[in-house]
N, C-alpha and C positions, 0 to 999 in steps of 0.2 A: 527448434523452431518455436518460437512465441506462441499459445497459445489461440489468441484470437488469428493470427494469419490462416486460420483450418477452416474459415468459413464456407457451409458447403452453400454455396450460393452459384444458381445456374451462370455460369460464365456470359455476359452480357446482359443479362437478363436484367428489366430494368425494374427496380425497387421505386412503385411507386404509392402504394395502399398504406395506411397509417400501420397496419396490421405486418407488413412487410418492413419497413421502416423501424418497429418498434421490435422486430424478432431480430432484426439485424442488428441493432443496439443492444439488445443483450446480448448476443453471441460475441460481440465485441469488448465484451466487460473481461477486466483483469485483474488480477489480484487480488486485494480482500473485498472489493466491488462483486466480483463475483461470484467469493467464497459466501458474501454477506447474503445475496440474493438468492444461493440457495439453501443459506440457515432459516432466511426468511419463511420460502416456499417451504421447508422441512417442517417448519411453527404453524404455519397454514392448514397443512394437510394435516395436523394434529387436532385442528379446531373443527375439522367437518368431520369427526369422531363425536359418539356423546360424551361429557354431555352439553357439550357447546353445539353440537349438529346442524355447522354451519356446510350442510351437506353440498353445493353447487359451488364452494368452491375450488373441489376438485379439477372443476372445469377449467380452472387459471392456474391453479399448481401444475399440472401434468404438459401442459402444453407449454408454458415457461420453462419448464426445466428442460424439455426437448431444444426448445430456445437455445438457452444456455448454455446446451450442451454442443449446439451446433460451430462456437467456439472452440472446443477441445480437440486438440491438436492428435490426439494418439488416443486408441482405448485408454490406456494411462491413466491419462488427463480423464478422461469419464470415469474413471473409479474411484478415483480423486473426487470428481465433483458427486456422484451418488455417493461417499460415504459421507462429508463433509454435511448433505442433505438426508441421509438415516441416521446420523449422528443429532440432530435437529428434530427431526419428526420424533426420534424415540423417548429424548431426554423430553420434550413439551408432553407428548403420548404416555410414559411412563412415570414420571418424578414422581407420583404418588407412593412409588414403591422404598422409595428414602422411609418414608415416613415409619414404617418397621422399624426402623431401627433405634427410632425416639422412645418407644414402648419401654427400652433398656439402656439407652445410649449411655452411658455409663461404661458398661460392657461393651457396646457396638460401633462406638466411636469411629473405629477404624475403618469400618464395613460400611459411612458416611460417602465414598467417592465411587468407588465400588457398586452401591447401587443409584445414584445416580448417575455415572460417567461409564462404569464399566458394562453392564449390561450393555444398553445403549452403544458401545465402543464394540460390541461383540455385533448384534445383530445388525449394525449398518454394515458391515461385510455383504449382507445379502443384497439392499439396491445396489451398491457398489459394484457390486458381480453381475448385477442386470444390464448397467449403463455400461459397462467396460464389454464387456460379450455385445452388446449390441452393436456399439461403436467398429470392434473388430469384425465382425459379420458383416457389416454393413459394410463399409470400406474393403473389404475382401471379395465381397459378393457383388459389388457396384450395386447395392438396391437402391430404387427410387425411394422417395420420399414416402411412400405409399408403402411400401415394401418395410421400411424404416417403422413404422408406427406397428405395423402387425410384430415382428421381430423385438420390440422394445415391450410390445405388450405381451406376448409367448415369454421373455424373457424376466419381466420383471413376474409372471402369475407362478412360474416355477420357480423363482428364486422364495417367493411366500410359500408358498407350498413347502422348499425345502428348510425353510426357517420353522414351517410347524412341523416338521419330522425330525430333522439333525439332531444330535444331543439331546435328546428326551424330548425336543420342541419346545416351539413357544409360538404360538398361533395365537398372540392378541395383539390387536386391533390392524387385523388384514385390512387391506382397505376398502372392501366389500361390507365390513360391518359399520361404513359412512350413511349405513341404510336402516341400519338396525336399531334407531336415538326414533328421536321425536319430529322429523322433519317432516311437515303436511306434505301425504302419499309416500314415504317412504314405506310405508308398510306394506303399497303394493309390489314395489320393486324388490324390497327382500322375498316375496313370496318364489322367488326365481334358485333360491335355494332347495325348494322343492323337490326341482328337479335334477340341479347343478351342487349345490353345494354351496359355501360360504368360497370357496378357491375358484368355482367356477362363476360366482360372483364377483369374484374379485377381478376375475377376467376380463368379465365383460365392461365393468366399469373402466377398467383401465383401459381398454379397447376406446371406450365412448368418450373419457374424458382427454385422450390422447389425438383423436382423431384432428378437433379442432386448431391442432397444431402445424395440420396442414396449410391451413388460411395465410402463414409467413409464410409461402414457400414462394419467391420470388417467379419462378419458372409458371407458376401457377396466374400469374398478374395478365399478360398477355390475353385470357383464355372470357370466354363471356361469364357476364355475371352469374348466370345460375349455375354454373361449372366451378365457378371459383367457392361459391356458397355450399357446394355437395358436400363438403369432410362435414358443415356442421350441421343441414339438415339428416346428415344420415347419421350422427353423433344423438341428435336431438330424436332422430325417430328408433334408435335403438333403445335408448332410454322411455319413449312413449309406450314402444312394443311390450316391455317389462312391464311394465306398468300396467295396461292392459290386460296382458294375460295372468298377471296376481290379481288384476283387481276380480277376474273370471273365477279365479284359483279361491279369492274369499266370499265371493257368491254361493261356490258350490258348496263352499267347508262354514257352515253357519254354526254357531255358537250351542251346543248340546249340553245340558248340564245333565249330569247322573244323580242320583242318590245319595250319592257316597258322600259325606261332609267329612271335612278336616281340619283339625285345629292348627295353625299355624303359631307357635311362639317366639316373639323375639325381645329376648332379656336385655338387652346393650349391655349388659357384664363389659367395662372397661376394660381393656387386653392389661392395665397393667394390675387389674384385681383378678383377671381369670386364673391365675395360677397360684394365688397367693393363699397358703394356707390357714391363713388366719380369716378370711372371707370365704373359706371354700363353702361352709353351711349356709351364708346369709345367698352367697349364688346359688345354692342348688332350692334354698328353700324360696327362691323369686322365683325358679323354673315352675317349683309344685303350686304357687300361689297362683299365677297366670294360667297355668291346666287346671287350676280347679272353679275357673269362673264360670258362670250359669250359661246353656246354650238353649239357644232355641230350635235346635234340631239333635235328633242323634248323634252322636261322634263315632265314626269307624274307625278311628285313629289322632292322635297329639303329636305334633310332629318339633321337634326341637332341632333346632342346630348341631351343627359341626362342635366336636368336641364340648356338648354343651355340659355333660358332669365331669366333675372334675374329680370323680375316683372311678376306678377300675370294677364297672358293675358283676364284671364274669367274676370278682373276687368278693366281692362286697354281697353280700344277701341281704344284708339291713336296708343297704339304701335302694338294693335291687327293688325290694317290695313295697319300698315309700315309691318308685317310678308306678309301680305294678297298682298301686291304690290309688292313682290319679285315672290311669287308662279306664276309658270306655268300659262299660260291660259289656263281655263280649269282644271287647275291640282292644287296640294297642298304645303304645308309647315308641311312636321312633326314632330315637337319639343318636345323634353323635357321641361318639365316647372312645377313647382308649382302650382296649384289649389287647392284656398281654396272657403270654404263653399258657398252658394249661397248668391251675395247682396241683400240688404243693408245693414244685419250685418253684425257686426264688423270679422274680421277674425279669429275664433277662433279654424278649423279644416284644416290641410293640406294635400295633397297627393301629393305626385311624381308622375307623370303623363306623359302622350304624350299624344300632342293632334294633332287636324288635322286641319287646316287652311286652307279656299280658297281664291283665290285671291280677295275675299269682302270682306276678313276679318273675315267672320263668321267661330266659331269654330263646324266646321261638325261632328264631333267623338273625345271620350278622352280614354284613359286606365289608371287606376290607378294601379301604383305598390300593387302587392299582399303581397309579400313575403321582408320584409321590414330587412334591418339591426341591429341586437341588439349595441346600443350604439353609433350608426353612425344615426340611423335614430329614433330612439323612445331609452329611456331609460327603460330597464327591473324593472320590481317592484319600477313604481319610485315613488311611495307612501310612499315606505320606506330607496329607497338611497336617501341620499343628494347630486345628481350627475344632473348633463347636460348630454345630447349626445353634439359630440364633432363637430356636424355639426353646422354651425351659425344657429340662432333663436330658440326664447324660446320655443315655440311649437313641439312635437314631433307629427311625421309624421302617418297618419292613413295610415289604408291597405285596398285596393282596394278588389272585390269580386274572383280573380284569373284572368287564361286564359278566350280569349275571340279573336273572328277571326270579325276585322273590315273589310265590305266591301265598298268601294263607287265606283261610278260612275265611269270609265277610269283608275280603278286603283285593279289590281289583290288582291284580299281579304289576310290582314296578317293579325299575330298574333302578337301583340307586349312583348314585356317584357325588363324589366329597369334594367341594371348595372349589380347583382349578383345574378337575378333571372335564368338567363341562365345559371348557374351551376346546375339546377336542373332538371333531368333528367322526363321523363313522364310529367311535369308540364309548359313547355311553347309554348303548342298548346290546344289551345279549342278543347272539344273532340267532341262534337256537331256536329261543324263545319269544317271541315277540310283546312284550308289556301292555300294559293298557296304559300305563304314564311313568315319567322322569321323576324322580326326587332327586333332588339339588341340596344339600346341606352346606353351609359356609359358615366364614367367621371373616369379617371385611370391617370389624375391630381396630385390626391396623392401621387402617388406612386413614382413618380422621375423615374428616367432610374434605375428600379429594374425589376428584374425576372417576379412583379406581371403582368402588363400590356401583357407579351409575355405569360403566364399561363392563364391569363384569354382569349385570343383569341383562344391559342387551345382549352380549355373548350368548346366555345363558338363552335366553329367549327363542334365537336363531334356533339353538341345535332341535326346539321346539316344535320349528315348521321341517327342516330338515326328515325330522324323523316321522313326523308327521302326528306327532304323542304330547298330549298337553304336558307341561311340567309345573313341577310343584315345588316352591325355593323353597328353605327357612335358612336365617340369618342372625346367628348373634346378634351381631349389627352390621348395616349396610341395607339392603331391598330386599325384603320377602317379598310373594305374593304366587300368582296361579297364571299362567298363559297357556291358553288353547291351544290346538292342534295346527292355526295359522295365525299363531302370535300377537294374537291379542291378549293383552292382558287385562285380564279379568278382577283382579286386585290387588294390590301392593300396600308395604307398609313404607313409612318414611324413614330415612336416615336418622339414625337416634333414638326414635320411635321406641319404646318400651310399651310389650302391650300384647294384643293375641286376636287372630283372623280365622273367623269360624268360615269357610268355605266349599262350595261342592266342587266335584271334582269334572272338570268335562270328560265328556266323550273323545275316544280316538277316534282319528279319521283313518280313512285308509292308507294303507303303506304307500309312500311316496315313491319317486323312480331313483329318488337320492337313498333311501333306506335300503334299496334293491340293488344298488349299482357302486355304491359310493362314489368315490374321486375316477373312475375308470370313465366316467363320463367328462370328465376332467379333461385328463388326457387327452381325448380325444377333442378336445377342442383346443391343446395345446397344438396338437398337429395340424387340426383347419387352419389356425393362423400362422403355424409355418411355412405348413407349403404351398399356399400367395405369394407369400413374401419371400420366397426364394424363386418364385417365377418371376418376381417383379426384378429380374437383373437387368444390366445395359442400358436404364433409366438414370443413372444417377445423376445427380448435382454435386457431388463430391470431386475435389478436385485431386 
């Protein structure tokens, strides 16, 4: 059966509102007509991400693609059209991630299609799975229309969800972090992470921006006008309610500075001089050059980037003690760096790490990265690719035992975590312990003046209100800066930016009910919106 003949369009029912008219012309679109409209919508929903934060138009994506959908003939046909459109949203959302491979291409030539088509080719399996599950449920269950929007929105929040769990996960750019860019009052609607989470955000948006979708429902035409208008003032006042109750959430959570200052550094060391050992000194001696400018406050700590020396300071005492003669008196240095195995053997085990240096030199405290990169930091199954990771040395990276909240001496107890570990939501505070702030260390080097560097600091920001703990970046290159305990940010540096940010540190706020609860408050809202939407049977418009 042709696809568009599946029209679920009330039998008789008469198509008269522009809005009904114009749902029933796309559901009626074929072939690359159709394939195009949801490359398009796929390109869309990429743009209301930062850092284009063309955040309200969610509102036209979500409800067109339900459109569109409403031509597909068979779940099939829906997994077809949602991967066609995750295939779209990922490649517009992700292409920055090419851009790695230029650092070396030479070498990485190959790994050119791969990260931009294959990723992207892997994770549109998940809307695919959303729209295809829905279409079957739906058509099995006869739901209404109404039934239809809760069930697509349950379906597509868990398919996110299990895109950030599966295969080590990959939880960037949920579509809940549409709130987390620059979009005037977004910042009160992310405050709903507080409670819910970035997944239970994501929810709800999809919820909100889905509902309007009801407005084509032919059956609905009939009905008086402020009946017909309810999907979008209750769309519009769920999004107002948000709003609202963050904007209450940042009244209560007012900006607290402490004592504590901190030096933030950011070298821009070009990724393709970072490893180059004929630049290793002039890098390391920029790191000590920019820690030794004049401040105007105490320093309790100089905080450097991800991988920011480029030798093995647990092996090295010379250059240990050149870190050790920058740090505060009194206070620390704490850098990204390489640590491998304990001497005198040979170096045969790596980790990503931060460590913590005093002004003796001695290294006080280390973290090792947990949650490590496929392909960039360790090579998956590489007993059976004949593949490298695309990072220099032949050694692939071990992983750390997870969170963990270091305290010392003059310096409020954090949490630390490396690079892309701060996209994971529940996972960068020790639960143990509870920190007084986040450090963030990266290196977004790679990425040139692409979208990734402005996406990963809002990431970064969220898990900020989330936990309810200001965080603290530092960045080779990409966005340093300091966000509060409800996501404000308090200062940043710029893209390229060479140079160093003296800063206090805020106050924590109190523990959030997302720090106490995690994703189980999730769930539970997966199930509110199921079972409506399995009471909503023997309504349908399906034919």
């Amino acid at each position: 059966m042709p696809e568009a003949t599946a029209l679920r369009v009330h039998p008789g029912a008469r198509v008269a509102t522009p809005l009904c008219r114009f749902a029933q012309e796309i559901a009626a679109l074929t072939g690359w007509r159709r394939y195009g409209v949801a490359i398009l919508l796929g390109a869309l929903l990429a743009c209301a991400l930062p850092p284009i934060d063309m955040t309200p138009v969610v509102f036209l994506v979500f409800p067109s693609l339900l459109w569109l959908d409403n031509g597909s003939a068979s779940p099939w046909a829906s997994a077809r059209l949602g991967y066609v459109f995750g295939i779209s949203f990922f490649v517009a959302g992700l292409y920055w991630i090419a851009a790695a491979m230029f650092v070396d291409i030479a070498r990485f030539w190959w790994a050119l299609p791969f990260a931009v088509l294959g990723l992207p080719a892997y994770l549109a399996f998940y809307p695919a799975a959303a729209m295809g599950l829905t279409t079957l449920m739906a058509v099995r269950l006869r739901l209404s229309p109404l039934g239809r929007v809760l069930l697509f929105t349950a379906a597509w929040s868990a398919a996110e969800w299990g895109r950030g769990h599966l295969l080590t996960g990959f939880p960037w750019n949920l579509v809940g972090y549409v709130w987390s860019g620059g979009f005037p009052g977004a910042l009160t609607v992310l405050q709903t992470t507080a409670w819910v989470g970035i997944y239970g955000l994501t929810l709800l948006t999809v919820l909100a921006a889905s509902l309007p979708a009801l407005l084509g429902t032919a059956s609905l035409e009939p009905l008086a006008a402020t009946r017909r208008v309810a999907p979008l003032l209750t769309a519009i006042g769920l999004i107002a309610a948000l709003a609202a109750t963050g904007s209450l959430r940042l009244s209560q959570t007012p900006t607290v500075l402490t004592a504590t200052w901190l030096r933030l550094v950011q070298p821009s060391i070009p990724e393709t001089m970072k490893w180059d050992p004929n630049a290793a000194e002039e890098n390391f001696h920029r790191l000590i050059e920019l820690s030794s400018g004049p401040a105007d406050h105490p320093l309790a700590a100089i905080i450097w980037p991800e991988a920011a020396v480029p030798f093995l300071l647990d092996r090295d005492a010379a250059h240990r003690r050149a870190v050790g003669a920058v740090a505060p008196a009194n206070g620390y240095v704490l850098t990204g760096d390489l640590r491998g195995n304990p001497a005198p053997d040979r170096v045969s085990s790596l980790w990503n790490s931060v460590e913590v240096i005093d002004s003796g030199g001695a290294i006080r405290a280390n973290y090792d990265k947990a949650h490590l990169v496929p392909f960039g930091e360790y090579m998956p199954l590489a007993n059976v690719l004949p593949l490298h990771k695309i990072t220099p040395g032949p050694i692939d990276l071990s992983a750390g035992p997870g969170p963990q909240s270091v305290a010392l001496p003059g310096l409020p107890p954090f949490s630390p975590n490396v690079c892309y570990e701060v996209i994971f939501s529940a996972s960068v505070v020790a639960e143990s312990v509870r920190p007084a702030w986040i450090l963030n260390v990266t290196n977004d080097a790679w990425y040139g003046r692409s979208s990734g560097p402005y996406q990963h600091f809002a990431i970064a920001r969220t898990r900020a209100i989330e936990e309810g703990l200001p965080l603290v970046r530092a960045a080779n290159n990409g966005i340093s800066g300091v966000v509060d305990a409800a996501g404000r940010v308090l200062a940043h540096t710029g893209l390229d930016s060479v140079g160093y940010a003296d800063v206090a540190l805020p106050e924590a706020a109190q523990p959030t009910l997302y720090s106490k609860h995690g994703d189980w408050l999730f769930l539970a809202m997966l199930v509110m919106c199921l079972l409506p939407a399995l009471r909503l049977r023997g309504q349908s418009n399906y034919s």
